[in-house]
N, C-alpha and C positions, 0 to 999 in steps of 0.2 A: 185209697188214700192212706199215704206212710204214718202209722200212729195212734189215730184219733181214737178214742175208746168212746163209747158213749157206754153213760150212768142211767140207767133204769131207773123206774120207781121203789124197788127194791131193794136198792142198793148193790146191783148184780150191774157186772159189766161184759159191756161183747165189744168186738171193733165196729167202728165205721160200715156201714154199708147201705151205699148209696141207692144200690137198688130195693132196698126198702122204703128208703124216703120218697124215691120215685113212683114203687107202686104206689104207697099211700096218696100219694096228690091225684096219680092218675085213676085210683079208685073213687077218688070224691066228686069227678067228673071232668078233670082239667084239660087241656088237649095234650097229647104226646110233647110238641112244641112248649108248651106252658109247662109242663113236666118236667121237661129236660133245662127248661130255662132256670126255673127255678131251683132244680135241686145242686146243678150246677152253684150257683149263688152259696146255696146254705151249705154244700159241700167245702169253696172259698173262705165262709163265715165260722167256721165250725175249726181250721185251720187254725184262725186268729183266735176264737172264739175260749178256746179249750184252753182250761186249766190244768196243769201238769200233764195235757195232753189228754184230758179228759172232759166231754162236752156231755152237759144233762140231758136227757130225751127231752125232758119239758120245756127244754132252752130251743131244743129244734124244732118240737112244736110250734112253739111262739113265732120263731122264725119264718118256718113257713106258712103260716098262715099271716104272718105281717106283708110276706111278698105276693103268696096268692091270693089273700084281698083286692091287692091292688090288680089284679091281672084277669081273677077271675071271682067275684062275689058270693057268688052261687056254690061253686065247688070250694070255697075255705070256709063256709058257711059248713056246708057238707062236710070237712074235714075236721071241722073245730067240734062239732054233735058226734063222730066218730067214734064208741068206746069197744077194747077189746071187750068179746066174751069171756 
């Protein structure tokens, strides 16, 4: 994805990278299919989303677990209880 930076909790920034958003859903239990649907989406979202080309990690959180709610209960439940060590 041409651009997109995401803003950490830190205030540190890295680019875009989709295949983290991806594990993370598929780690919370989602299917491959509900993984790729969704990150798809919040990757689109994240486009629009970004302010001067920069989108908040907690903004992609929210995101994603607004769409794996609906898709899958269990696993954004899983994802939302989620914290780094």
């Amino acid at each position: 994805m041409g651009g997109i930076k995401v803003e950490k909790k830190d205030g540190t920034t890295e680019d875009f990278d989709r295949s983290k958003v991806k594990n993370g859903i598929l780690n919370s239990g989602a299917s491959e299919d509900q993984a790729e649907n969704i990150t798809g989406q919040v990757e689109a979202w994240a486009a629009t989303a970004a302010t001067n080309g920069i989108v908040k990690a907690a903004d992609i959180k929210s995101k994603v677990l607004e769409l794996l709610g609906g898709m899958n209960p269990t696993a954004a439940s899983t994802f939302e209880n989620y914290q780094k060590s």
